[in-house]
N, C-alpha and C positions, 0 to 999 in steps of 0.2 A: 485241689485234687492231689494226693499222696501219689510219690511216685519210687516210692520203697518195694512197691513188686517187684520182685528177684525175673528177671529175664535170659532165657534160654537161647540161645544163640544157635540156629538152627543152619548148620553148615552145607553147602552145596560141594559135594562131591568131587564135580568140577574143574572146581576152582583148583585142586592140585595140580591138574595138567595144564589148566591157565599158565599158573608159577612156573611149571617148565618150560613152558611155551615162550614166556617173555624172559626168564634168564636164558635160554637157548638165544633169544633175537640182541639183545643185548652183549650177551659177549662173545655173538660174530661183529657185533658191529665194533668192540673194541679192537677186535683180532688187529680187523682189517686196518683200524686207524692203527694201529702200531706197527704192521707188518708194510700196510699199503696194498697185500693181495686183491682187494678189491676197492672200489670204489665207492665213497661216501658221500650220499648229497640230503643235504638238511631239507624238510617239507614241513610247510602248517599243516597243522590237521585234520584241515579238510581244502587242505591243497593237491597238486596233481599229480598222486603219488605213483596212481597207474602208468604215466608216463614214466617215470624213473624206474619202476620194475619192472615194465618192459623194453627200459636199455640196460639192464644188468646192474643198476645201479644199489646196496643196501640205503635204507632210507630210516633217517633218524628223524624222531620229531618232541623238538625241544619243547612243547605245550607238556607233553607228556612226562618229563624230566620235571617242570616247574609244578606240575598237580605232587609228584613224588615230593618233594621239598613240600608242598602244601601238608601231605596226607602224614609225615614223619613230624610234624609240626617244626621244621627245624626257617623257614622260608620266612617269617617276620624276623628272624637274628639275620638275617642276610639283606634284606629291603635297604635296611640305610645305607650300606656301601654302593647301590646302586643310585641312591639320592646322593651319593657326596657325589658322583661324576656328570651330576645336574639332570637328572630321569627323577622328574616330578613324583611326588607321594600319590598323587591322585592318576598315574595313571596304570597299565595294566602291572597288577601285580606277579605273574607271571612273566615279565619282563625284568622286573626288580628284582624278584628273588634269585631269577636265575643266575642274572651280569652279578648281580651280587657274589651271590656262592661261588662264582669262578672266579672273581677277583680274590676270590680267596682261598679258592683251590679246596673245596668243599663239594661234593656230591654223594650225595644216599646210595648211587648204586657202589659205593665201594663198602658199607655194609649189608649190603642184597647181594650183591654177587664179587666182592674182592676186586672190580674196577676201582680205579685210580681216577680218571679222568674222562669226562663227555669225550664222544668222537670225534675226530677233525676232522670238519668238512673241504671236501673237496669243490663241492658246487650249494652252494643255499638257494631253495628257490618256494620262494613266498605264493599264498593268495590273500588280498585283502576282503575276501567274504568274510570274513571275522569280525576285522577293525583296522586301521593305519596299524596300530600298534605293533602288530609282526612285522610290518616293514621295516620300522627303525629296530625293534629286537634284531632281526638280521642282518640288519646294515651295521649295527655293532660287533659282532663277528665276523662278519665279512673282514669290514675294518681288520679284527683282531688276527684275523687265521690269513688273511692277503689272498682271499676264494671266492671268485666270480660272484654276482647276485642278481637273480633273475626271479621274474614273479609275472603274476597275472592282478590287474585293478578291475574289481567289480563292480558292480550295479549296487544301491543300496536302495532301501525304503521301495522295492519291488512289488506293485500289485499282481502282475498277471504276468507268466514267464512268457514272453512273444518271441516270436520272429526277430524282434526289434534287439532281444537282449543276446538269443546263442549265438549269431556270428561273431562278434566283435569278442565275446570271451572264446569261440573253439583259436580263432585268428590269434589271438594271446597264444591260446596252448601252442597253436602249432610254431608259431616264431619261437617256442623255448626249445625246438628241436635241435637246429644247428649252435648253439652253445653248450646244450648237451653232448654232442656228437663231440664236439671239439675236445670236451675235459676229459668222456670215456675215449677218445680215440679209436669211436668203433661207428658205424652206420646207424640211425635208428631200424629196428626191425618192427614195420606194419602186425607182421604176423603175432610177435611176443606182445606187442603193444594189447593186442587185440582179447589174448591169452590171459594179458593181467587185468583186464575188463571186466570178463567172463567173469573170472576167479573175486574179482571184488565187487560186483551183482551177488552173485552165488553167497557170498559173506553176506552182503547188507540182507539182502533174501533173509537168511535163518537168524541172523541178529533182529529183526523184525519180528520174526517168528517167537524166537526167545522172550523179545518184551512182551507181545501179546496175551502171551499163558499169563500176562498178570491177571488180563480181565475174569478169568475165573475165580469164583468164589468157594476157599478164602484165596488169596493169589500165592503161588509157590515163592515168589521174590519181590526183594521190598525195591526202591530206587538205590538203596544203600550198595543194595548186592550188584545193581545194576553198574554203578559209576565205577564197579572194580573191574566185572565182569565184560566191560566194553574196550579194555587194552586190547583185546587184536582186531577189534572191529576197526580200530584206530591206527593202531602200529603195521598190523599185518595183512590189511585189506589188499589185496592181488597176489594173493599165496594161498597154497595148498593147504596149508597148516593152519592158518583162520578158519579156511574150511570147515575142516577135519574138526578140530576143538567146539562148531556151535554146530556142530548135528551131536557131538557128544553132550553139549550142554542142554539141547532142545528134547533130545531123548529124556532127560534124568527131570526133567523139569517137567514135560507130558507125563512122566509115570507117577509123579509129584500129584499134578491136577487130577488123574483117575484114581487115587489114591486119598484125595479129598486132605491133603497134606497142604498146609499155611505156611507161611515163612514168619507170621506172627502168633502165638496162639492166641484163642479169642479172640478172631480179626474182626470188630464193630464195624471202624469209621476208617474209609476208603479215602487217600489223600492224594491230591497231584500236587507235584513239587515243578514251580515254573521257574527257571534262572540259574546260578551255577551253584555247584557242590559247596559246602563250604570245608574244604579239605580236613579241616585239622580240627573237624567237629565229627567225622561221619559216626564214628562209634555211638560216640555219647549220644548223638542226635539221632542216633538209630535205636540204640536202649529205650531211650526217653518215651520216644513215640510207641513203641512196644510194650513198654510197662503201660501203656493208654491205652493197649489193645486197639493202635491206631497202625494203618498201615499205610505209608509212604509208597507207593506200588509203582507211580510211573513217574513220566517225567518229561518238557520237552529239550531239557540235553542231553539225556540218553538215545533219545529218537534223532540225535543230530546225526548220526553216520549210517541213516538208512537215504539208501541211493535209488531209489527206483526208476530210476529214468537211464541209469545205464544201458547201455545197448553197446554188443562188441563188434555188428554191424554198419554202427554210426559210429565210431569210439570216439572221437575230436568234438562232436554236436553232443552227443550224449552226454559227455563229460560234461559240456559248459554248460547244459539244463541243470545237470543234477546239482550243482556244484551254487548254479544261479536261486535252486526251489529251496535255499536254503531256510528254515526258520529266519535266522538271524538277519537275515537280509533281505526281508517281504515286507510289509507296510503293516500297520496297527490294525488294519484290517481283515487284513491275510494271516496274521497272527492269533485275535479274536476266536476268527471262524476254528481257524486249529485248534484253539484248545478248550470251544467248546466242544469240538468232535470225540478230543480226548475224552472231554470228561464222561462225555455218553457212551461212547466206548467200554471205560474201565470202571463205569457205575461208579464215580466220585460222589464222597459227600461234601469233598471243602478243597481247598484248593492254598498251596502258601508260597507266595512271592519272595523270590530273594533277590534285595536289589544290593546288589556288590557295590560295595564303593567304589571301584578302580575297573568295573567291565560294565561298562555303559548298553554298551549295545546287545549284552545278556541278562539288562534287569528292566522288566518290562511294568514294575511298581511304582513308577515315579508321573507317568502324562496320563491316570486317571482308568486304566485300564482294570485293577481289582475292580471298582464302582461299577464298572460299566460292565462286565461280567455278572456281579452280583445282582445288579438289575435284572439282565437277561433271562439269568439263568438260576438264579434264586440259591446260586452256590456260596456261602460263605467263602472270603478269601481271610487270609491273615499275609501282612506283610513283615519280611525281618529283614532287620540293615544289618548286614554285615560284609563280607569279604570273601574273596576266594582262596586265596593263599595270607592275608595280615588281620591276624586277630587281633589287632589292637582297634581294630574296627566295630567289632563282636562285642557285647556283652553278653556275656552265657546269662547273667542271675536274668535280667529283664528277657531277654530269649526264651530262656525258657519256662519262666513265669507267664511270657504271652503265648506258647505253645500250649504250656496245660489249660489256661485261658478257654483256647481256641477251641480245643476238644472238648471239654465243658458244654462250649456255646453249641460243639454238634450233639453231644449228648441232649441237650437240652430241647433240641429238634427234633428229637425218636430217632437219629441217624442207627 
């Protein structure tokens, strides 16, 4: 299949106020590390970030700095300074690239926005619903910066969120109170707590809403648009200005779908993309699939920072459901069920695994799950080995010779 179709790049409006939106959060966050005016505490990213914004605290989150380095392609020149201080090739690469680049005094936001250097944290506070691996990330900085390190230890391989699992994670949340108080030197405030609740509901709410207008036909946006477009659902969840920005983008995107407006023209073949991004591909692997008249439209790591279970009535229990109903942290079964929902959802015709070499616990192609899907559910899957941030993992020619493959095989189905 010829993949010389010239492809049009159909731009979300958006996304401008996106770019100010994250260079505004960014160089308060440098401000502060230089000045000290306020306070700086590092969070995973889908750690409990609403407690730090409702002590006042600005909230960096180093996942997001390491996709940067991914998406500039600059993060496989940095991995091995992170393997000479003994951080294995095999594990997260968002770990390596980051220790990396600072060992070397290297970061992308100082050609995005004229920063010099990541922010110094004042307090780092982890969740391991992710993987271990943010724990030791953190505990290398801690190390580095001589800044408290606090966290929450989850549940993994979760069938059914019980009784059995929110105590013991709200009980986490709340023991992170007084080490926080101590760094801000201030009370926690119930009330702000509760405030920035509300406000990152409200976010996951219309981020939710956002992905959904994929399921119409053709979909206004691909997962491409999505893994860019989901910076404040991430950085900024318990703000007014996450808000603000996905009713602005849920607007332009509904007038998108009454408008019968594609985000690929000629959209045939409906695709869910299950596992992580692979940063320092999204363009090409966006083109590619376009010139197929194939549309990548959802995803289950875009859907990773919809919170429905928040509640600013319960905020400590709510927190620890939603935080616990994670994808990444349910059982092969609870997983299954998800993404055959998706696929009937957003009317898939095929569905393509990406099993990262270095994120385990975000590549669900390895213990037989495409098969058992395709049985099911009579969806073709295709699996690609690659990477999230180390493209020496990648090969683009066999990638995307089995891409064009794939689309072929749905062609070949009347998809």
């Amino acid at each position: 299949m010829s993949t010389e179709k010239k492809v049009t790049r159909k731009k979300i409006a958006a996304a401008r106020d996106m770019g100010k939106f994250m260079a505004d959060y960014y160089l308060e966050l440098d401000r502060a590390s230089r000045t000290g005016e306020k306070k700086v505490a590092w969070c995973t990213s889908v750690g409990p970030a609403e407690i730090l914004r409702g002590m006042g605290y600005l909230v960096y989150f180093p996942e997001t700095h390491a996709a940067m380095l991914g998406a500039t392609r600059t993060a496989t020149d940095y991995i091995p300074y992170a393997n000479a201080l003994g951080y294995s090739p095999e594990i997260c690469s968002y770990l390596t690239a980051d220790v990396g680049a600072y060992t070397q005094g290297f970061t992308p936001l100082t050609r995005a926005y004229g920063i010099e250097s990541i922010p110094k944290p004042d307090v780092l506070v982890f969740n391991t619903n992710q993987c271990r691996d943010v724990q030791d990330w953190f505990a290398w900085y801690a190390r580095r910066f001589d800044a408290p390190l606090i966290g929450v230890h989850t549940h993994r391989g979760v069938q059914e969120v019980t009784g059995d699992h929110v105590p013991s994670i709200s009980r986490q949340m709340e023991a992170l109170i007084e080490p926080l108080e101590e760094v801000m030197g201030e009370r926690f405030d119930l009330d702000r707590f509760r405030e920035a609740v509300a406000l990152s509901r409200e976010c996951s709410e219309l981020w939710k809403k956002v992905l959904d207008t994929a399921a119409a036909v053709p979909s206004p946006l691909t997962f491409f648009d999505g893994t860019t477009l989901m910076g404040p659902a991430v950085v900024g969840r318990g703000t007014q200005e996450a808000v603000d920005f996905y009713r602005l983008l849920l607007a332009e995107l509904e007038a998108r779908v009454l408008s019968g407006v594609g985000a690929v023209d000629g959209e045939r073949f409906r695709i869910y993309w299950e596992g992580m991004p692979i940063w320092g591909r999204l363009r090409a692997h966006s083109e590619l699939f376009a010139s197929l008249n194939a549309c990548v439209l959802a995803s289950t790591y875009c859907n990773s920072w919809i919170f429905s279970a928040l509640d600013p009535e319960d905020p400590f229990a709510s927190m620890a459901r939603a935080y616990t109903e994670l994808f990444i942290v349910r059982s092969d079964d609870v997983k299954e069920d998800y993404i055959q929902r998706m696929v009937e959802f957003f009317n898939v015709d095929g569905i393509v695994f990406h099993n990262a070499r270095t994120c385990p616990n975000n590549s669900n192609g390895n213990y037989g799950m495409p098969q058992r899907l395709r049985e099911e559910t009579g969806i073709p899957c295709l699996t690609i080995d690659g990477d999230l941030n180390d493209l020496r993992c990648l090969s683009d020619e066999q990638t995307n010779t089995n891409i064009e493959a794939f689309v072929e095989q749905l062609e070949e189905r009347g998809g």
